[in-house]
Structures are given as structure tokens and as C-alpha cells.
Biopython code that builds the backbone (N, CA, C, O; Angstrom):
import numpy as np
from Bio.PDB.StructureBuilder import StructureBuilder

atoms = [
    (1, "UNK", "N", (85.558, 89.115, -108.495)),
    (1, "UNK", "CA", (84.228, 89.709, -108.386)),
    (1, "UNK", "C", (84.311, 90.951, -107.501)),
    (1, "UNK", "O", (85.155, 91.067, -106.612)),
    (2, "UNK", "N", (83.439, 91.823, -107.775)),
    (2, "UNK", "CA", (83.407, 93.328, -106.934)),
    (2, "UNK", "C", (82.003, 93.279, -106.354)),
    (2, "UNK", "O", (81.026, 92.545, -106.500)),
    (3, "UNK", "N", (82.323, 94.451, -105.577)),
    (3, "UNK", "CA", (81.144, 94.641, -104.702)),
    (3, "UNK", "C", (80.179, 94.739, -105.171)),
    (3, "UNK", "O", (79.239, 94.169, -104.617)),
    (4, "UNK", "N", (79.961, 95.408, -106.256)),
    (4, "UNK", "CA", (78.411, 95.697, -107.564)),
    (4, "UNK", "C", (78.117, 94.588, -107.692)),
    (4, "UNK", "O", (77.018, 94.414, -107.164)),
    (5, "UNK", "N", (78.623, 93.426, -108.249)),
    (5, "UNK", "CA", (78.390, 92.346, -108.635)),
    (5, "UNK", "C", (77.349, 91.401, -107.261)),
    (5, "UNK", "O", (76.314, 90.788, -107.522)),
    (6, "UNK", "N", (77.792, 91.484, -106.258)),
    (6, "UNK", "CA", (77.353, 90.755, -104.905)),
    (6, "UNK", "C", (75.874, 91.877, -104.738)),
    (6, "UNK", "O", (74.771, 91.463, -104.384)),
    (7, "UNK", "N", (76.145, 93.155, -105.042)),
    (7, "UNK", "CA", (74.661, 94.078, -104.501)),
    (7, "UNK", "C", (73.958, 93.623, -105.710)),
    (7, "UNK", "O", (72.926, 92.978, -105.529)),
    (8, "UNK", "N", (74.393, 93.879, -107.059)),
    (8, "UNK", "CA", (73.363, 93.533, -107.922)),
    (8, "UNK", "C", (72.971, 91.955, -107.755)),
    (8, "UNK", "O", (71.799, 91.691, -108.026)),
    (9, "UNK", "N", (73.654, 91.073, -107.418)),
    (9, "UNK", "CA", (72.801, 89.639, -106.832)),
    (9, "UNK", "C", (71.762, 89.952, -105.747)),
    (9, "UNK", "O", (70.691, 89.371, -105.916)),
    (10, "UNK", "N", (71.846, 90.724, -104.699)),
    (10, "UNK", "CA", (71.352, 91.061, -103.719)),
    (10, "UNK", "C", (69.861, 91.510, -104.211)),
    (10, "UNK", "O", (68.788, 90.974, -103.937)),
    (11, "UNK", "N", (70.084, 92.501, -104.910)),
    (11, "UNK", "CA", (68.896, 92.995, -105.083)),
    (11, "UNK", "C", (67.900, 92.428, -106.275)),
    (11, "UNK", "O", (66.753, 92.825, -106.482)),
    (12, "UNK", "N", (68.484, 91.584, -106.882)),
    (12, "UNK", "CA", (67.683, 90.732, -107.991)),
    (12, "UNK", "C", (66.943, 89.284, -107.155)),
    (12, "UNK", "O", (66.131, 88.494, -107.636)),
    (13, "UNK", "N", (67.486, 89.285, -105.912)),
    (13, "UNK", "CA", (67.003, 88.489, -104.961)),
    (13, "UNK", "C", (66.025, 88.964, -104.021)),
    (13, "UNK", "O", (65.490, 88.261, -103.164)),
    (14, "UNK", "N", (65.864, 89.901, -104.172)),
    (14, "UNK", "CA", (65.169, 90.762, -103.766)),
    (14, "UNK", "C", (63.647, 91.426, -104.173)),
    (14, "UNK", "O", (62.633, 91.498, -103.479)),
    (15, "UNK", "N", (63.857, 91.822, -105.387)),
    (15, "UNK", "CA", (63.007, 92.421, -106.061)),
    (15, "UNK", "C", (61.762, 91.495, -105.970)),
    (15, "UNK", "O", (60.826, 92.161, -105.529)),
    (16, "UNK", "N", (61.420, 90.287, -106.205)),
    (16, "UNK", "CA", (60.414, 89.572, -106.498)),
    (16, "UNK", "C", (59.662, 89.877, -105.337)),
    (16, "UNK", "O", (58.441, 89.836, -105.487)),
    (17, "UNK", "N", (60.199, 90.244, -103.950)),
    (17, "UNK", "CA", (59.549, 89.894, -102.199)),
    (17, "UNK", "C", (58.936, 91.785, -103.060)),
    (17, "UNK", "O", (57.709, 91.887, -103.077)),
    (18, "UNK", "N", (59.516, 92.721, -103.507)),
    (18, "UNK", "CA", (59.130, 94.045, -103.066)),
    (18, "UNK", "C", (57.699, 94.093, -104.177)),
    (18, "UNK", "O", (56.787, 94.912, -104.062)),
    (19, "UNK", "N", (57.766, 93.183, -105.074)),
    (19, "UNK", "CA", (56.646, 93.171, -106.366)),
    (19, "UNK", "C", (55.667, 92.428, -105.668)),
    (19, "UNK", "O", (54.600, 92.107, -106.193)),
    (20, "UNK", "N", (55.919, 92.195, -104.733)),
    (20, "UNK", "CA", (54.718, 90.603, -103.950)),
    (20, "UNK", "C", (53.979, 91.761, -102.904)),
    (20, "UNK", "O", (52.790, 91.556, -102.659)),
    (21, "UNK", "N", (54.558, 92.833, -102.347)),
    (21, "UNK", "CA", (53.935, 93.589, -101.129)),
    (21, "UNK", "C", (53.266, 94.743, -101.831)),
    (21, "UNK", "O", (53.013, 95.770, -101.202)),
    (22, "UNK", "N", (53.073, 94.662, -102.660)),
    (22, "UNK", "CA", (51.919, 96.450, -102.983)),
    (22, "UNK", "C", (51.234, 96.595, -102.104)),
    (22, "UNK", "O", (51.459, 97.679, -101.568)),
    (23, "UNK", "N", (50.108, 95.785, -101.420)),
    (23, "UNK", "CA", (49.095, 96.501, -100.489)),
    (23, "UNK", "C", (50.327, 96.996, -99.322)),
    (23, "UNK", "O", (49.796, 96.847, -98.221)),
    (24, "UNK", "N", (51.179, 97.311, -99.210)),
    (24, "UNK", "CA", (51.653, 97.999, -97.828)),
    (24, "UNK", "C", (51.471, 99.319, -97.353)),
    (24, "UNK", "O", (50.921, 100.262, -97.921)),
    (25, "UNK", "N", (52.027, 99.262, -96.188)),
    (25, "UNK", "CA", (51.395, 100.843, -95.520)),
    (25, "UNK", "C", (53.166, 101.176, -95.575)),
    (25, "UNK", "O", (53.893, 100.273, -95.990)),
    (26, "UNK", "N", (53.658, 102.238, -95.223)),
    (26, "UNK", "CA", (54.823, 102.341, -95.073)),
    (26, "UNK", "C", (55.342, 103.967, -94.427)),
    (26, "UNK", "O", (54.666, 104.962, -94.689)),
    (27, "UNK", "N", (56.266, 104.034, -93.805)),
    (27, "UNK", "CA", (56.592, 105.039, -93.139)),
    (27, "UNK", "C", (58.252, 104.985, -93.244)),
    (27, "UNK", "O", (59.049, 104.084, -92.983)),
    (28, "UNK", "N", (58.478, 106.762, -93.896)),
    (28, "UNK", "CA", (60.274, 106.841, -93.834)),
    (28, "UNK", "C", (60.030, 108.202, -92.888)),
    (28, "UNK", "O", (59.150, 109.045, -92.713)),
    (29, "UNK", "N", (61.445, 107.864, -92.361)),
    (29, "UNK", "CA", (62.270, 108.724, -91.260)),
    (29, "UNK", "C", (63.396, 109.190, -91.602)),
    (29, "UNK", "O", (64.213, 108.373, -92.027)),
    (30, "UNK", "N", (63.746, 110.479, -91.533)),
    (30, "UNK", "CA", (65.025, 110.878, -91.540)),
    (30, "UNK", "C", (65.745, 111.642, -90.332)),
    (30, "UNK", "O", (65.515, 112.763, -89.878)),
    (31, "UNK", "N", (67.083, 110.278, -89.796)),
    (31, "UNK", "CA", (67.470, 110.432, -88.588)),
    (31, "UNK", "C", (68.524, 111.855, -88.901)),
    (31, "UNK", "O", (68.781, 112.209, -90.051)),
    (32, "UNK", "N", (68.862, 112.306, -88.123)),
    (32, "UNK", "CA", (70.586, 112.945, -88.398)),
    (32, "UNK", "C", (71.362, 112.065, -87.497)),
    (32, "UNK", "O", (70.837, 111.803, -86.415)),
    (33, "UNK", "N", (72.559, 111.552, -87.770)),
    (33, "UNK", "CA", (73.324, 110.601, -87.368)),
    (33, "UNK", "C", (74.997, 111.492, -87.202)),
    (33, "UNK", "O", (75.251, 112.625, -87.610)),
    (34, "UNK", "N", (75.760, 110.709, -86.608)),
    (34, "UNK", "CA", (76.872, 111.516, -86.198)),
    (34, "UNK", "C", (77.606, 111.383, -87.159)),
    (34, "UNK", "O", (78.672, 112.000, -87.170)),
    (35, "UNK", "N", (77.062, 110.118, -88.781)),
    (35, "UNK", "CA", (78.416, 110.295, -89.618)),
    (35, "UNK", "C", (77.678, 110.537, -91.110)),
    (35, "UNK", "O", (78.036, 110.179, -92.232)),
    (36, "UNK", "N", (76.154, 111.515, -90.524)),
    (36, "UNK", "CA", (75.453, 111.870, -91.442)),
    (36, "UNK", "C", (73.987, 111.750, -91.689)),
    (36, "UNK", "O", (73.295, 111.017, -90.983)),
    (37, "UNK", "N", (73.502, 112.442, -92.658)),
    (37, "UNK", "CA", (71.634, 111.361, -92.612)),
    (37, "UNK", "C", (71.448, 110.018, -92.912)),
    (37, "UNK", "O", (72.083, 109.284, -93.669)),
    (38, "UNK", "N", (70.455, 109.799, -92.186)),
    (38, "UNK", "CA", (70.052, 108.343, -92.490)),
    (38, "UNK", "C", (68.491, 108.156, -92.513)),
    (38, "UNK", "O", (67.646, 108.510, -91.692)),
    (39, "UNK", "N", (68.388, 107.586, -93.537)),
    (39, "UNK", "CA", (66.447, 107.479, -93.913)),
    (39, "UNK", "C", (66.687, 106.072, -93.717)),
    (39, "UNK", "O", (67.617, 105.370, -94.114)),
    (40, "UNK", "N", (65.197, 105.663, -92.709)),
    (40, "UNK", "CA", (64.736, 104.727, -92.460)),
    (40, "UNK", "C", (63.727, 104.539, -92.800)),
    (40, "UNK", "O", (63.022, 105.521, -92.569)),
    (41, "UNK", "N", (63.055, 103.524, -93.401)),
    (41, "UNK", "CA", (61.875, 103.060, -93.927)),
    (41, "UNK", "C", (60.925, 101.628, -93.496)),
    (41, "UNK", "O", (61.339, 100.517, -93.827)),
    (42, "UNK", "N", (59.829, 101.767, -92.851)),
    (42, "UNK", "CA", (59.752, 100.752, -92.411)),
    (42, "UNK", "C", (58.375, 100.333, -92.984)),
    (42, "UNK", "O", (57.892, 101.264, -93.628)),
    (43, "UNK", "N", (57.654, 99.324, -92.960)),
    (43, "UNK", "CA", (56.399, 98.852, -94.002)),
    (43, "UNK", "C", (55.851, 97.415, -93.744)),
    (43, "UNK", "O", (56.302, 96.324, -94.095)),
    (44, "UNK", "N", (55.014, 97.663, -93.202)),
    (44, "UNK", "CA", (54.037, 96.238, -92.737)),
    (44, "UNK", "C", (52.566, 96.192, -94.089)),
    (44, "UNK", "O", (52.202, 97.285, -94.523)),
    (45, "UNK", "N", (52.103, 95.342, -94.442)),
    (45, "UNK", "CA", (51.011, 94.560, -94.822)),
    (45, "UNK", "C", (50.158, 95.595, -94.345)),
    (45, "UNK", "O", (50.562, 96.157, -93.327)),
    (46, "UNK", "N", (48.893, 96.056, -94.909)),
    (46, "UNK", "CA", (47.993, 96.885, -94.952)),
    (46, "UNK", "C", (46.683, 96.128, -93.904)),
    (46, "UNK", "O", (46.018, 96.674, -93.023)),
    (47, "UNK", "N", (46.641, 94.853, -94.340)),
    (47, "UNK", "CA", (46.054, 93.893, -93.477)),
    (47, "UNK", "C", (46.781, 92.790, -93.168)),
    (47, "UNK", "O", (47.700, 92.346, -93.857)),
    (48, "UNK", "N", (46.277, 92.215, -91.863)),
    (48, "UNK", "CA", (47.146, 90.952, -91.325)),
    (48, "UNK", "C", (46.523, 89.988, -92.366)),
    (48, "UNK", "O", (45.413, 90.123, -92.880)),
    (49, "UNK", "N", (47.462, 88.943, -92.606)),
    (49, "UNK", "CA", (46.900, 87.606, -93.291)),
    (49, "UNK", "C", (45.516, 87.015, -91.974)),
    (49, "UNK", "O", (44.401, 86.592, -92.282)),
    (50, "UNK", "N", (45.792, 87.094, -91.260)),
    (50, "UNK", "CA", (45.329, 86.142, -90.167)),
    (50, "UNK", "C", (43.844, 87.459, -89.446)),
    (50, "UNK", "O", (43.214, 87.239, -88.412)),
    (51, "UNK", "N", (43.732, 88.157, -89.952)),
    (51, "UNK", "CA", (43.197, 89.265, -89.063)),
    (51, "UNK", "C", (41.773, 88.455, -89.025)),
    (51, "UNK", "O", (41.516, 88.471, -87.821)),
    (52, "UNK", "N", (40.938, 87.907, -89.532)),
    (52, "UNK", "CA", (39.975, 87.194, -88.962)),
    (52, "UNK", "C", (39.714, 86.573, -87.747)),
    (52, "UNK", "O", (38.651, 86.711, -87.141)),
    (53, "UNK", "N", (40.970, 85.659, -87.241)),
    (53, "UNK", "CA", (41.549, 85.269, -85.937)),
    (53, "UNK", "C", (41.238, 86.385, -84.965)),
    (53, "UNK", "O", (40.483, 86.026, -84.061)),
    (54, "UNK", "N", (41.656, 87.739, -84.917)),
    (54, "UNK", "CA", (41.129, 88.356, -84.552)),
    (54, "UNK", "C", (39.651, 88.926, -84.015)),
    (54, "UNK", "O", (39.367, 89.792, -83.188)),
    (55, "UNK", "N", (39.046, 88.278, -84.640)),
    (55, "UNK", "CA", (37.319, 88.589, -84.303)),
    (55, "UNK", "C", (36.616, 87.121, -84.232)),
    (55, "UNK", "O", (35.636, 86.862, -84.932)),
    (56, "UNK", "N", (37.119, 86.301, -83.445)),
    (56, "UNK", "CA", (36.893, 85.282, -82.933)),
    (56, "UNK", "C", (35.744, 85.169, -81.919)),
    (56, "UNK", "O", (35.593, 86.141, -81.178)),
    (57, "UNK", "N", (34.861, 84.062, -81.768)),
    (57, "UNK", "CA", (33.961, 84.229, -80.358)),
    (57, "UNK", "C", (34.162, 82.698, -79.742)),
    (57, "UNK", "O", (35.010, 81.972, -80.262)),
    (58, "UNK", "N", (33.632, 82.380, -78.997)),
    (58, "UNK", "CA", (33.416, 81.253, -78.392)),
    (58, "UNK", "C", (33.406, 80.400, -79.040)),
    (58, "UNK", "O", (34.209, 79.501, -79.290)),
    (59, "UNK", "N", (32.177, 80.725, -79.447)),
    (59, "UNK", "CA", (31.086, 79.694, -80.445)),
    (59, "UNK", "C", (32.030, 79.019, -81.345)),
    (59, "UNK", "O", (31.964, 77.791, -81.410)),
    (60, "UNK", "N", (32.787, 79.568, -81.955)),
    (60, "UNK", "CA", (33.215, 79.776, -83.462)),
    (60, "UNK", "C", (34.312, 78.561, -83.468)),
    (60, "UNK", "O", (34.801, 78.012, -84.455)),
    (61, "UNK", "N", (34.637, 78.218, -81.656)),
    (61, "UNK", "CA", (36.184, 77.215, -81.667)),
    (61, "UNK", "C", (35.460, 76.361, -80.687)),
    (61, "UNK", "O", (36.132, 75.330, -80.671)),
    (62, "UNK", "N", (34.508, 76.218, -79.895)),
    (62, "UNK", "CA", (34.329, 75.400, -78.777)),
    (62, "UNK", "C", (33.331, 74.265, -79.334)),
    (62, "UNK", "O", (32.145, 74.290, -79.663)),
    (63, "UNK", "N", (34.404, 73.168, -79.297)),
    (63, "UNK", "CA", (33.882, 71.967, -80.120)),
    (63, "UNK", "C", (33.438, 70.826, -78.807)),
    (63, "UNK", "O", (33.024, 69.710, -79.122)),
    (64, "UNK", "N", (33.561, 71.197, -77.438)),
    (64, "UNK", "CA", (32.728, 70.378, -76.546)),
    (64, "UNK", "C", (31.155, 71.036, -76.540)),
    (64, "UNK", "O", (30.053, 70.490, -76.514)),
    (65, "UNK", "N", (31.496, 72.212, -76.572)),
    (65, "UNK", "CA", (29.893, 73.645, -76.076)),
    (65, "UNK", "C", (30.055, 73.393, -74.654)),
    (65, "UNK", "O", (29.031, 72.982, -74.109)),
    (66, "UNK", "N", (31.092, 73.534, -73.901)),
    (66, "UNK", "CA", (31.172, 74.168, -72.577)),
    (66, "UNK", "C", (31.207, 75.651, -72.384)),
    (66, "UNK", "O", (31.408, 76.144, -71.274)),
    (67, "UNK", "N", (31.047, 76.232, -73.264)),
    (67, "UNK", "CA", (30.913, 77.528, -73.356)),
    (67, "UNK", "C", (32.170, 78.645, -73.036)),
    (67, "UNK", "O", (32.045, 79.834, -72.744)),
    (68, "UNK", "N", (33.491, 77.805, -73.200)),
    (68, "UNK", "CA", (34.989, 78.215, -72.768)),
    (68, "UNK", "C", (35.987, 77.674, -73.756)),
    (68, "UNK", "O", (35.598, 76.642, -74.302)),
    (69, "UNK", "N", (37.231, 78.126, -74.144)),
    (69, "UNK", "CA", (38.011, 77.379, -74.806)),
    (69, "UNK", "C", (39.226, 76.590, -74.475)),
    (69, "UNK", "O", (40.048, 77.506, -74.471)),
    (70, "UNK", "N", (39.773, 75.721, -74.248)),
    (70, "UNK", "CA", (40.276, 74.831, -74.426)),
    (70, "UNK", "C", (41.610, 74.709, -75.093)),
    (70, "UNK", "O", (41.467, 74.166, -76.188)),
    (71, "UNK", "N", (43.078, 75.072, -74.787)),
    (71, "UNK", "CA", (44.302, 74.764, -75.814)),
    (71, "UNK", "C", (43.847, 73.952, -76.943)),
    (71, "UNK", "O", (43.840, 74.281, -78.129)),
    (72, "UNK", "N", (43.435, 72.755, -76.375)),
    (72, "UNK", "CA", (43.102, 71.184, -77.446)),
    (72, "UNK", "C", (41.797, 71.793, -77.778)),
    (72, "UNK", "O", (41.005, 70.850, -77.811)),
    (73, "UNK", "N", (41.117, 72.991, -78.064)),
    (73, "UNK", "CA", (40.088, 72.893, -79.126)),
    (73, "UNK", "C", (40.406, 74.237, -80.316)),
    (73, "UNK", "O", (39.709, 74.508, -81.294)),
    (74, "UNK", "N", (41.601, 74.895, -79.890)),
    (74, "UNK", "CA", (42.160, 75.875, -80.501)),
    (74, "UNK", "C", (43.172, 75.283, -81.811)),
    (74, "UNK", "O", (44.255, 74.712, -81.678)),
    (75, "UNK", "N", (42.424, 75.627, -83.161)),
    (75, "UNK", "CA", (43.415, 75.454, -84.284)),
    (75, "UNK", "C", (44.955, 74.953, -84.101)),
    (75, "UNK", "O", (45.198, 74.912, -82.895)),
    (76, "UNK", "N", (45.964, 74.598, -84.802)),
    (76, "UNK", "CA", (47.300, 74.900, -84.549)),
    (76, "UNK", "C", (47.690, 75.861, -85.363)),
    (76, "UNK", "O", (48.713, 76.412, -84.958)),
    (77, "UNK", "N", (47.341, 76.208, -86.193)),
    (77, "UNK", "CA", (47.673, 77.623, -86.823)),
    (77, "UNK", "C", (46.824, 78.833, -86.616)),
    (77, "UNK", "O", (46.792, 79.762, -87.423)),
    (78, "UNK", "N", (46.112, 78.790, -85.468)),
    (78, "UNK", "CA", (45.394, 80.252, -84.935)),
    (78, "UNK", "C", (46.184, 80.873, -84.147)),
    (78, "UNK", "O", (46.978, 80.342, -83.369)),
    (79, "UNK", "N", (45.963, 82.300, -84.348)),
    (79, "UNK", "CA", (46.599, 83.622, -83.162)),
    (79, "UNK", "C", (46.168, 83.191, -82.055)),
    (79, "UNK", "O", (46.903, 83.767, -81.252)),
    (80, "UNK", "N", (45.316, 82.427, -81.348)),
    (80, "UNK", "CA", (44.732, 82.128, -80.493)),
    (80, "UNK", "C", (45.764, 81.037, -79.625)),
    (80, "UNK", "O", (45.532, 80.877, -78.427)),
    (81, "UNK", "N", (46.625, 80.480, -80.112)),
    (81, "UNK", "CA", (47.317, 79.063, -80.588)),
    (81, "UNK", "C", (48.924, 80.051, -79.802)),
    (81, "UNK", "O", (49.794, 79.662, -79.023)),
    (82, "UNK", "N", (48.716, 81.262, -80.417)),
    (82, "UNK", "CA", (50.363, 81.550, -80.058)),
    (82, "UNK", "C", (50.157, 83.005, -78.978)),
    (82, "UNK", "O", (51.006, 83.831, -78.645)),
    (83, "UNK", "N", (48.738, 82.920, -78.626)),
    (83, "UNK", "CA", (48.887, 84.228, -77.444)),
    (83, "UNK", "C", (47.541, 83.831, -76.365)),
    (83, "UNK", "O", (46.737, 84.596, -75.833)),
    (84, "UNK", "N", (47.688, 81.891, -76.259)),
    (84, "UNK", "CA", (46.610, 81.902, -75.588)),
    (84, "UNK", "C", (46.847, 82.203, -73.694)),
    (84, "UNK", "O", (46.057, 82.426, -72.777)),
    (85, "UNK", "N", (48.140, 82.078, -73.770)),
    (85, "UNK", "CA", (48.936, 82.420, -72.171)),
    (85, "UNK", "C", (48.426, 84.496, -72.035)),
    (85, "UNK", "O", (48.011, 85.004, -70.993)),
    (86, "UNK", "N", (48.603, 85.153, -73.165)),
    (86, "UNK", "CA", (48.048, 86.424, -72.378)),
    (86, "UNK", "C", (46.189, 86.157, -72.745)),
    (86, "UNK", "O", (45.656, 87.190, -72.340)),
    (87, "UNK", "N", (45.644, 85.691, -73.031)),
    (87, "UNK", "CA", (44.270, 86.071, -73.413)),
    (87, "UNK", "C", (43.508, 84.665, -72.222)),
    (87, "UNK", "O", (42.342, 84.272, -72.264)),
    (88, "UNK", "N", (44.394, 84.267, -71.450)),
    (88, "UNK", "CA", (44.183, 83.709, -70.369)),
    (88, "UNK", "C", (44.559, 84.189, -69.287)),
    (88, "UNK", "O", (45.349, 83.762, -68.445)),
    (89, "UNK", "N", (43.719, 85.456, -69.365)),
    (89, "UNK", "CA", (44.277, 86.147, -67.751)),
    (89, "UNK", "C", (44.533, 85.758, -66.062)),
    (89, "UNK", "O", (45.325, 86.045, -65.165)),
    (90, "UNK", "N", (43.269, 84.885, -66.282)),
    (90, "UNK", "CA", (43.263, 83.571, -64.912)),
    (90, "UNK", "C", (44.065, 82.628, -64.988)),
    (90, "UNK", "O", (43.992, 82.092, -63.882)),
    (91, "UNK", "N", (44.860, 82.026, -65.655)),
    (91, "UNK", "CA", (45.669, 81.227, -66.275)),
    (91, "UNK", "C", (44.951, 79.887, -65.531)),
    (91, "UNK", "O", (45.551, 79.325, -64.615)),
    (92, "UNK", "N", (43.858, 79.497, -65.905)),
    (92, "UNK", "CA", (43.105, 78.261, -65.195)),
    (92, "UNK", "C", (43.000, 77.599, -66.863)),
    (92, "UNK", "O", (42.098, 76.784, -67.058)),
    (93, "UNK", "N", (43.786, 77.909, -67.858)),
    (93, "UNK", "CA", (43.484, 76.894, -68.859)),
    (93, "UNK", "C", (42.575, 77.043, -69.569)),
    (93, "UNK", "O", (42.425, 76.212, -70.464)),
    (94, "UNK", "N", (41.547, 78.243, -69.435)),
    (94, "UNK", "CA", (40.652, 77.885, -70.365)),
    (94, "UNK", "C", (40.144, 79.784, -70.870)),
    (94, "UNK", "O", (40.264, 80.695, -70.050)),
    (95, "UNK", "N", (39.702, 79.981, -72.058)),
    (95, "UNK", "CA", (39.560, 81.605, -72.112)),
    (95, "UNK", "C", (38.346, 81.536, -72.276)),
    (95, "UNK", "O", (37.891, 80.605, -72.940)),
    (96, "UNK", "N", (37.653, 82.335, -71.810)),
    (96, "UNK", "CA", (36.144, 82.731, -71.526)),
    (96, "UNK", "C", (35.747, 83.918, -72.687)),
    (96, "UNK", "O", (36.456, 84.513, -73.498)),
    (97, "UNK", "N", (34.534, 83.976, -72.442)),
    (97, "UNK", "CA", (33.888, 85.556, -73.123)),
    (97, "UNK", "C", (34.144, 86.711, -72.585)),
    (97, "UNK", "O", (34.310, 87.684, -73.321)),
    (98, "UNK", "N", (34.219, 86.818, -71.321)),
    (98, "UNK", "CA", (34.890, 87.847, -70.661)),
    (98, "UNK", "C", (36.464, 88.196, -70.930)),
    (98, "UNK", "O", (36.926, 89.314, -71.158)),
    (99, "UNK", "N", (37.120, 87.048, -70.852)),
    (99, "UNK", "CA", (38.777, 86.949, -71.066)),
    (99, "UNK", "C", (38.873, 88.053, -72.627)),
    (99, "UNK", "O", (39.461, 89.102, -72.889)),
    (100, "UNK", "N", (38.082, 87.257, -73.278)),
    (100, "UNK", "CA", (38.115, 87.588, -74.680)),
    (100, "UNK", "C", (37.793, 89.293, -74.955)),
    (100, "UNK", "O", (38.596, 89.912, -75.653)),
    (101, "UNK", "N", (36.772, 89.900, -74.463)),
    (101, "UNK", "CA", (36.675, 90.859, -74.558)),
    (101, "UNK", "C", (37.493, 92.066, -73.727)),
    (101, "UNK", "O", (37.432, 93.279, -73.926)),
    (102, "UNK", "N", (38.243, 91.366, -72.776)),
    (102, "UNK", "CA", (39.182, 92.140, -71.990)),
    (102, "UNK", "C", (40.530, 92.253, -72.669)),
    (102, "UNK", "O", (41.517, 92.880, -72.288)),
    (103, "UNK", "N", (40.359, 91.481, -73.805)),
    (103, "UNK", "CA", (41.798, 91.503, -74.446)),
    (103, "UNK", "C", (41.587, 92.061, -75.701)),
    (103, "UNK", "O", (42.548, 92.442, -76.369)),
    (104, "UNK", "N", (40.396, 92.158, -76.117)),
    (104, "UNK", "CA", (39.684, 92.642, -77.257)),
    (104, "UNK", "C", (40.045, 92.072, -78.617)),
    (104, "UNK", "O", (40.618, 92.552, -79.596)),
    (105, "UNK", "N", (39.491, 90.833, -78.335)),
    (105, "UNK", "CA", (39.744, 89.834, -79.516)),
    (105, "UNK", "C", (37.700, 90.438, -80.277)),
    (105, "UNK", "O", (37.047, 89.411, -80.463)),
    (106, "UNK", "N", (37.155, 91.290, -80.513)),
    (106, "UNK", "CA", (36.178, 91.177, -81.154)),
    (106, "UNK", "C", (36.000, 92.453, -82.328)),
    (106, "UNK", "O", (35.023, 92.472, -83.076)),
]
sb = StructureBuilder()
sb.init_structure("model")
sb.init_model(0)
sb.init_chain("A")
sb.init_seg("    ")
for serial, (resi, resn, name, xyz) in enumerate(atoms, 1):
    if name == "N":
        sb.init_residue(resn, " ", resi, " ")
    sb.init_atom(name, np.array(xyz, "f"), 0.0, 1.0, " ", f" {name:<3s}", serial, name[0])
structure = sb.get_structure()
């Protein structure tokens, strides 16, 4: 087997992920490099899957109504879930309305 053979596997493994991303945003670069040019291309999702998480309030997760949130009242699959250590600036355990808007979850 030759090298064509291993890239053309490569990229037939491939192709299905690049037909799945149309909404992307994308940005190329062209470096000069010491053993020549090099274009870089880089491309994120136009919107987050999760961007709702994002505009979160109190209300919306606080299942005692202490008017604060709680690790144990936060989803396990919320953004909230995997960045509640910075959006807990007091680190007393619990994120407030204030917390929230200082981090600009709205």
C-alpha cells in the first residue's frame, strides 16, 4: 500500500464531518514559514449548540426559590455545570444575580 491509498482513506473519513458543518464561520491565514507558505484555516460553528445556556437567569434553574443557585440544582449537561467555579466569584457555593451578570451570562 502507498501513501495515496492511506490519504485517500483519510479523507473519505473525513468528508462526512465537512458535509455535517455548513453553518460555519471560518478564517484562513497565510503564514510565511522558513521552509515556505503555509495556509491555515480555522472554523468554529456559526452558533454554539448550547448558546441558550448562555442567557440563563435564576429563575430558570432554582428549584428550592432561594433566589441563588446551587451545584445540585444545576443540569449535568449545562455550561453552568462546567464553569460554575468562575461564575462563582465568592466561591461560597452558590451564584447569585449579581455573580451572573458580572460574568455576563444574560
Amino acid at each position: 500500500m502507498n501513501k495515496y491509498y492511506f490519504v485517500s482513506l483519510a479523507l473519505l473519513a473525513f468528508t462526512p464531518c465537512l458535509s455535517a458543518q455548513t453553518a460555519n464561520t471560518s478564517e484562513t491565514t497565510q503564514i510565511e514559514a522558513t521552509t515556505g507558505p503555509v495556509t491555515v484555516t480555522s472554523s468554529q460553528p456559526a452558533t454554539l449548540a448550547n448558546a441558550s445556556d448562555y442567557k440563563v437567569r435564576i429563575s430558570d434553574l432554582d428549584t428550592n426559590g432561594d433566589g441563588r443557585l446551587s451545584r445540585r440544582e444545576i443540569p449535568a449537561t449545562h455550561a453552568l455545570t462546567y464553569e460554575f467555579h468562575l461564575v462563582d466569584r465568592d466561591h461560597n457555593g452558590y451564584i447569585t444575580n449579581a455573580e451572573l451578570e458580572k460574568a455576563n451570562w444574560r
